[in-house]
N, C-alpha and C positions, 0 to 999 in steps of 0.2 A: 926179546928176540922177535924180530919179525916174523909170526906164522904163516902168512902169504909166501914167505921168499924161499919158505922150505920146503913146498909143495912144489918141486921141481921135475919131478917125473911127466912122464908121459899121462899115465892115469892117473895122479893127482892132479893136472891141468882138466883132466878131463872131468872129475868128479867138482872140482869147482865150477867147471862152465853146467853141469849139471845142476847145480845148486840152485846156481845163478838163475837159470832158464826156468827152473819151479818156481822160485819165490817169483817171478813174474808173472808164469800162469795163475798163480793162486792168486796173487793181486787183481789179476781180471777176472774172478770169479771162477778158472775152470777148475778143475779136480780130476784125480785119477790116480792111480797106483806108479802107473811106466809113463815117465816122463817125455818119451818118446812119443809119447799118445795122448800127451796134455789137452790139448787142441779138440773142444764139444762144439755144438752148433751154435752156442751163442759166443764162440771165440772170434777174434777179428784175425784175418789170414794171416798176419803175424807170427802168430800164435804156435807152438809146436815145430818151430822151424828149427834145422840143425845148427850145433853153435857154430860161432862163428868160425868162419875158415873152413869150416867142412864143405864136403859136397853135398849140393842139393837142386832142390825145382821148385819152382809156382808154376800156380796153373791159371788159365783166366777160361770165364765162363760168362753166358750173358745171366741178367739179375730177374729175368724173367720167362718163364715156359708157361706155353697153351697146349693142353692134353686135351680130345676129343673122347669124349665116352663110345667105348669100343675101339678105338683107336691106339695109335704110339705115335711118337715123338723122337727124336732125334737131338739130343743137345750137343751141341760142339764145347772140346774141349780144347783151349790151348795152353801147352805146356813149355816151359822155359827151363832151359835145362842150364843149371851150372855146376859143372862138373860131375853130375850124378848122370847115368847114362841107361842104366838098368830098367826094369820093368815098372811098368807105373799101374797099379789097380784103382779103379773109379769107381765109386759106390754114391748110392742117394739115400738119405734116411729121412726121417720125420714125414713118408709119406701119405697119402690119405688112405681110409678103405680103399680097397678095389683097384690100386694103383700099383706096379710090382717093377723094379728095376733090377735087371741081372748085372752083376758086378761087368766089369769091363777093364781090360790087362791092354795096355798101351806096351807094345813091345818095346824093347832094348832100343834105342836112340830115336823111337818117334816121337813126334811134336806135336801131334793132332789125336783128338780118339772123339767118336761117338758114340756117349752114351744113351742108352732106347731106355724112356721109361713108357709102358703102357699101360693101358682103364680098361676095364671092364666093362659091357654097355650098361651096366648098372653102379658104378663107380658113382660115389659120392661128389654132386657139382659144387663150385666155390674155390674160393682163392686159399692155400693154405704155404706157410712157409717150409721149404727143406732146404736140406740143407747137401750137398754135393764135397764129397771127402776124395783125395788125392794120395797114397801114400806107397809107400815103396813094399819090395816082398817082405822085408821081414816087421812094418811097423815103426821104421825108427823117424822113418820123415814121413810129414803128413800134410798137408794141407788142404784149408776147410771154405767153403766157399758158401753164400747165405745166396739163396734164390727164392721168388715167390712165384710156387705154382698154381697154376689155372687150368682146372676141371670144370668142361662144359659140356654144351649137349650138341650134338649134330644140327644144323642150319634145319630151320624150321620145327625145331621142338620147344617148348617151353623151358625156359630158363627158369628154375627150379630154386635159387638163389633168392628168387622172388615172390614177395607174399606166401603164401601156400600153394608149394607144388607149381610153383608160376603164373597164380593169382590172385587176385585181390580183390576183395567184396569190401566196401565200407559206407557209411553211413554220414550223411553230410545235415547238419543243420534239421530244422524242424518238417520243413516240407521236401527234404529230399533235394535231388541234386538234379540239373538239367544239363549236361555236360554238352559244349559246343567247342573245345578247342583243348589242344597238350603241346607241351614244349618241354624236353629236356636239358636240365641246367650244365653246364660243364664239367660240373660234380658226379654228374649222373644222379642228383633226383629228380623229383618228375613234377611238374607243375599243371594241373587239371582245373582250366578254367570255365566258366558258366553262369547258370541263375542256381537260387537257394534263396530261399523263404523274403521271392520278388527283388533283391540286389544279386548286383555282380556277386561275385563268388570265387577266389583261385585258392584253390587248396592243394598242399604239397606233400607228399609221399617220399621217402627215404629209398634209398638205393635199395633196399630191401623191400619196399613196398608197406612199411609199418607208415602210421601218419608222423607227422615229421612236427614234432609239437613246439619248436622252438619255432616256428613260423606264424608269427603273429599271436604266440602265447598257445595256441590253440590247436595249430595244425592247419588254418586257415585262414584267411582276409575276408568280410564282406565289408563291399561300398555300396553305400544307398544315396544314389543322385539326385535326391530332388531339390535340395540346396535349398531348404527353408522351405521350398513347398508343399504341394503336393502331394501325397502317396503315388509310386508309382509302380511299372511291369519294367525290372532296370535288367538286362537281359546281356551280358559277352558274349560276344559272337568268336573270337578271335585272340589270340594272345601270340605276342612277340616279348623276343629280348633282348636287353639293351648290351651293351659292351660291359657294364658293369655289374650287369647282371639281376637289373630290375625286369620286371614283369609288368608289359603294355599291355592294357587290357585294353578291348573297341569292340560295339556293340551297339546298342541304342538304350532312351530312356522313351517309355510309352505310358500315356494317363490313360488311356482308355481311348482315345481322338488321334491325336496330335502325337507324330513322335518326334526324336531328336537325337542324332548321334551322342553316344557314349563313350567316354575316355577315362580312362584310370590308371595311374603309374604305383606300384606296387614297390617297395625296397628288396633287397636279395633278405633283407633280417623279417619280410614280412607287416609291416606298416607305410600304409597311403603318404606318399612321398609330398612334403606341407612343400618341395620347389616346385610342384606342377598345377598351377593355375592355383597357387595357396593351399588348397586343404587337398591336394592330391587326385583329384577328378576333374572334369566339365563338363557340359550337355553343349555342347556350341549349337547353333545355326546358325546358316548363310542366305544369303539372299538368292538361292536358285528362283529363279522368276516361278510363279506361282505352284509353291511345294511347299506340302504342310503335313510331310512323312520321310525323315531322313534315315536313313539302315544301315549301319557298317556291319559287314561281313567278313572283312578279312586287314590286315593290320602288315606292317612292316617295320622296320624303326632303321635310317639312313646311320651311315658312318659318324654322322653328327649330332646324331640323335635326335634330329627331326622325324615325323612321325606319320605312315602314307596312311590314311583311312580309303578302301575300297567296300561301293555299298552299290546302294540305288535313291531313287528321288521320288516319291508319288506325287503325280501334280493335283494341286485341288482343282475340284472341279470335272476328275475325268479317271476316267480307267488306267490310264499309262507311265511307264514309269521310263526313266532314264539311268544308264551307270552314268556314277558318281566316282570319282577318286581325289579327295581332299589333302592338303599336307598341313599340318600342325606343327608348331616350331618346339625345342625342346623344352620351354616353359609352359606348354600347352597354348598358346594363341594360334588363331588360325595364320597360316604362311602370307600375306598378301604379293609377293613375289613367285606366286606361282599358281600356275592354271591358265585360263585365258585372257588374264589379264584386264579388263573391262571393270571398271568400278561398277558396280561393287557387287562383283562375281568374280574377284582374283584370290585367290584362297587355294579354287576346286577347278576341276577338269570335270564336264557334262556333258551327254550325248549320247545321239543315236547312232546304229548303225545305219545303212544304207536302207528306207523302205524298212526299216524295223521299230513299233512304237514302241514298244516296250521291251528293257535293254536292264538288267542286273549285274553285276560284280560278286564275283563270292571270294575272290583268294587275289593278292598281288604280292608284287617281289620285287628286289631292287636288281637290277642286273648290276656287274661289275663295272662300268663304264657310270653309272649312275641312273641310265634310265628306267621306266617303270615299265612293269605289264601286269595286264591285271586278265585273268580268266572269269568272262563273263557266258550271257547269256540272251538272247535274243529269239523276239518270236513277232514274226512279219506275218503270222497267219499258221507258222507252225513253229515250235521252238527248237533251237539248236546254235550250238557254241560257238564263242568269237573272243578269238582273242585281242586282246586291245596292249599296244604300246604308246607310250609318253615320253616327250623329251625329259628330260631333270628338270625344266623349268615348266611343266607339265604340259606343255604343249602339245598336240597329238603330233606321232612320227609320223610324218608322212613316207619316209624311209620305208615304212614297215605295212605290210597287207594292202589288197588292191583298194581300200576305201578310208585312205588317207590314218592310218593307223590300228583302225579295224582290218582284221583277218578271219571271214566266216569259217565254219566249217560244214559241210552240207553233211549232218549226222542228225537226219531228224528226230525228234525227242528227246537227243541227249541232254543230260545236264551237267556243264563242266564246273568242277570244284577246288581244283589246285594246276597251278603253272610253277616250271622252273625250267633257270635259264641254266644251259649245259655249261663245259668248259670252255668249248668250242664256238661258244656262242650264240649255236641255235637252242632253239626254245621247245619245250614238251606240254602240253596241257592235257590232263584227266581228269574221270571221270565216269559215270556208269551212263548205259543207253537206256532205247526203252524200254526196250524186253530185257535186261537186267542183267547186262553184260559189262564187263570194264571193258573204257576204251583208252587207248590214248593218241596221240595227234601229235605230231611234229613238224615244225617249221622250220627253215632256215633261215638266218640271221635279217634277212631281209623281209620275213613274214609270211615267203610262198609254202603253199604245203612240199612237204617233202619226199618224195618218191622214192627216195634211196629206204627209206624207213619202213614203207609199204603202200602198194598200189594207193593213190589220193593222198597219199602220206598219214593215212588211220590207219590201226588196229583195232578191231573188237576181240575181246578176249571172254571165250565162255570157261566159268566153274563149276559147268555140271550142274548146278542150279541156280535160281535169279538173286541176284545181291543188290543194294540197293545202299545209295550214301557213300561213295567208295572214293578215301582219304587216299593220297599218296605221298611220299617222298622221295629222293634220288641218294640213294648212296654212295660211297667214296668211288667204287666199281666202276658206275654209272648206269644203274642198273635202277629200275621202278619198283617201288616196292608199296603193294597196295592193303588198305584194311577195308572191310566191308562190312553188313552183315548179310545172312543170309535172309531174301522173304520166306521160309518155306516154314513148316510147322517151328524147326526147331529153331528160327529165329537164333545161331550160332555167328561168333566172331568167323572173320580171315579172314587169313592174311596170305597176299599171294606176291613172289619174287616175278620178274618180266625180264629177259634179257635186253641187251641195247638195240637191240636188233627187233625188237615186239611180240621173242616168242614167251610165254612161259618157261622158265628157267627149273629143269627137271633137278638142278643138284640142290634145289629148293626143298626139302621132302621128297617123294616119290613121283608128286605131278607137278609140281610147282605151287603148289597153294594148300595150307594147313588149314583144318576147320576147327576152332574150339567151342565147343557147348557150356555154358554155361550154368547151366540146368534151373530147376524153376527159382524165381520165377526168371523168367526167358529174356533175352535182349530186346529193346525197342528199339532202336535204332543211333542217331545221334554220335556213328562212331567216327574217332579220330584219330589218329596215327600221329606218330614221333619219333626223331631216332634219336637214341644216347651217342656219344662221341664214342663209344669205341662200334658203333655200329649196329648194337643190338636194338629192338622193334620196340616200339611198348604202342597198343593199341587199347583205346580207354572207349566205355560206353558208360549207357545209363541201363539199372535193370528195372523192368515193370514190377514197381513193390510199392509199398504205400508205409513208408515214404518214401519216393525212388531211389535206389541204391548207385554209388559211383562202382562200378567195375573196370578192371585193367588187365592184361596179359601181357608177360613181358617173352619175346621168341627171341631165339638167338638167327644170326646170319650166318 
């Protein structure tokens, strides 16, 4: 006889759909006594659902929450009702310390509820899984929902996720580390590049801040440019990344006399890339008419992965120098399609400003259209900032600032150190004064100073004391967001938010600018700022130690 055909009752339909629905659960791992509550946090929402034909609901929820220390949150819930019309209870579990979620009753035929989980101001930061449960009053229907939460710290506090307490001290090669540039990967690790025991140098940090050892065996890269020669002072100034995720290094090579721009393409795996000029470097030079000191300061790498070097030129024979902006093709040759075109000076773009002999590049950028700017430096008898625009064929814009692509800025002794180009298309350039203030400067598209932004279209920004070396970058917001250090005894990092408008941004901390101390031995200076992709700061220096130590701070926004 068939046993199926005689389980014809009401409750014998029901005790086999019961059956049915455990040997399920337990094949996906869950367990439990009441089958109605089958359904743990590593069950798929599937799971625990009433059998078939009965009434019930799903709920849908998003797969991710951001909870601020000291703060709550709000997650939305939506609920899909078939045929189940009753009280719905919402709970979160697997939460971290310090984290508390009061249950939540979605009354009789609603279809929305929020649930609050809130932190503690000392609530444990980092991402951890919970999980979000759904079920009716008495337990019989449940659904479970998998979310990853994120425990951080209020905008300008150290992101504690990171190294220790949200720093990092480490120790780089035999002579210590000279840190001159950072870039964060898309990953979110951190890439700190410079000199160490006289070569380039990029060494990579984990999202954590631990060294990242599969990066060239080591945790680090050095390249030594002398190419059979020479001993040399091989120096990165600069570092860019590519679309795939290599790391442009640009800088110079010096024997003691004579220098020569430096180039190095790095792989995302951490080894000298053998497609860039064969063994993965070059020292080029050009034939600037009588110069016999070339300097990259600042690096970019185009859509095509040609590659802008911004420096300067010392002429032999005399005190003065010129900005330089070279472009290199992505096999590392120099461009001959661009610059000014004159054999055999077509490569690079050279010059001065107007009345100004001596003319520096420290940072350039590619605008969206293609064209170039670079944040220089000029001194006609006093020094002070200029920004410089180029066609894509590197021709100077004339389009742009009253001296044919040069745009002065009357900020005497400033020294400016980073340019970028907005949404909108005008341009920002920064930087610290003389007296040891950040400033910054804005232009409109055309290259006039900009008055909407403020009187002369500058800003100086005092932090209560003098800083000196002051890095920036522009956030998703559009907001400036600056690293420094301090000159004062305690030689400390900060890092200070600006609104778009050029005031200091109070929801920054309490004044707009955090200070972190270091403690001994103390910072020297050389600092450089980055932003990871979901927004968060990392600000890197060197510390005065023998052998110099690499330091970094990672702040939330």
């Amino acid at each position: 006889m068939n046993f199926a055909l005689r389980l014809r009752s009401p409750a014998a339909l029901r005790l086999l759909a019961l059956v049915a629905t455990s040997a399920g659960a337990f094949a996906a791992g869950c367990t439990g006594d009441d089958p109605a509550a089958l359904c743990g946090a590593d069950c798929t929402p599937e799971h625990g659902t009433a059998p078939q034909g009965e009434a019930g609901f799903e709920v849908a929820t998003g797969s991710a929450v951001t909870l601020v220390q000291g703060g709550s949150v709000q997650v939305d819930l939506q609920i899909t009702r078939a045929g189940f019309d009753g009280p719905i209870t919402a709970t979160a579990s697997g939460l971290p310390d310090g984290v508390t979620a009061l249950p939540l009753v979605i009354v009789a035929g609603a279809t929305t509820g929020k649930l609050t989980l809130s932190a503690l101001p000392n609530s444990k930061q980092g991402t951890t899984p919970i999980t979000i449960s759904a079920s009716d009053a008495g337990g019989k229907i449940r659904r479970d929902k998998s979310a990853s939460l994120l425990v951080r710290g209020p905008a300008a506090t150290l992101d504690t996720t990171f190294g220790n307490a949200g720093k990092v001290l480490a120790s780089v090669g035999v002579t210590g580390i000279g840190v001159r540039s950072a870039a964060v990967q898309a990953d979110g690790r951190i890439l700190v590049a410079g000199t160490s025991d006289n070569d380039f140098v990029v060494v990579r940090l984990g999202v954590d801040g631990a060294s990242d050892t599969s990066y060239g065996g080591i945790g680090k890269v050095s390249v030594d440019l002398r190419k059979g020669g020479a001993a040399s002072v091989d120096v990165a100034e600069a570092i860019a990344l590519t679309k795939d995720g290599e790391a442009v290094l640009a800088g110079y090579r010096s024997n003691g006399g004579d220098s020569s721009y430096g180039i190095a393409r790095v792989t995302a795996a951490g080894k000298a890339d053998p497609s860039f000029d064969d063994d993965g470097y070059a020292t080029p030079s050009f034939a600037v008419p009588d110069a016999n000191n070339l300097l990259a300061f600042g690096v970019a790498v185009q859509t095509d992965g040609s590659i802008v070097l911004a420096g300067t030129v010392l002429e032999k024979g005399a005190a003065t120098t010129e900005a330089v902006i070279a472009r290199f093709k992505p096999q590392g040759a120099l461009d001959d399609t661009f610059g000014i075109g004159a054999s055999p000076s077509s490569g690079f773009f050279y010059g001065h400003t107007s009345g100004a002999p001596n003319d520096a590049c420290e940072a350039v950028t590619i605008a969206p259209d293609g064209r170039i700017l670079a944040a220089c430096s000029a001194d006609d008898g006093g020094a002070h900032p200029v920004a410089l625009r180029l066609q894509a064929n590197g021709q100077a814009d004339p389009a742009f600032g009253p001296q044919n692509g040069f745009s002065p800025v009357p900020l005497a002794g400033a020294t400016a150190h980073a340019i970028h180009v907005l949404a909108d298309r005008r341009v920002v350039m920064t930087g610290e004064t003389a007296d040891g203030q950040l400033f910054a400067v804005r232009f409109d598209s055309a290259g006039a100073l900009d008055t909407s932004f403020a009187p002369g279209g500058v800003v100086k920004i005092a932090l209560g004391t003098k800083i000196g070396g002051a890095r920036s970058v522009v956030d998703a917001s559009g907001r400036l967001v600056f690293a420094a250090a301090t000159v004062d005894a305690d030689r400390a990092l900060v890092v200070a938010r600006v609104t778009s408008d050029g005031k200091l941004d109070t929801s920054f901390g309490a004044t707009g600018f955090v200070v972190t101390k270091l403690g001994a031995p103390a910072v020297v200076g050389n600092v450089r700022i980055a932003q990871a992709p979901d927004g968060r700061i990392v600000a890197v220096t060197n510390l005065d130690a023998a052998p110099a130590q690499l330091a970094a701070i990672r702040v939330w926004q």
